[in-house]
Residue, then its C-alpha position, 0 to 999 in steps of 0.5 A: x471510494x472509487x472502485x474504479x479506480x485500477x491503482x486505487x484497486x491496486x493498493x486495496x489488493x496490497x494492504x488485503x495480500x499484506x494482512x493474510x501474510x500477518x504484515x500489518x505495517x505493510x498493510x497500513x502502508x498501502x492503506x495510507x497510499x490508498x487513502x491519499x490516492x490520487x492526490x499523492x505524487x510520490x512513493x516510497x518504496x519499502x527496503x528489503x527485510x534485513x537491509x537499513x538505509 
């Protein structure tokens, strides 16, 4: 774990907002991100609710 980390806390802070506001996937999402940082390069943002690509 690197708690020193200020994207790693970042993400950590996003899955933590995610799951007080019941949006599990959102919550899953950040912890896969935080999981894989550093070693990932890219993210993918979310589309906004009611919107498909």
């Amino acid at each position: 774990m690197n708690d020193t980390c200020p994207t790693y806390r970042h993400y950590t802070a996003l899955r933590e907002q995610a799951k007080r506001a019941g949006d599990y996937s959102k919550a899953t999402d950040d912890e896969v991100l935080r999981r894989r940082h550093p070693s990932h390069t890219v993210h993918i943002p979310r589309q906004p609710e009611g919107r498909t690509a």
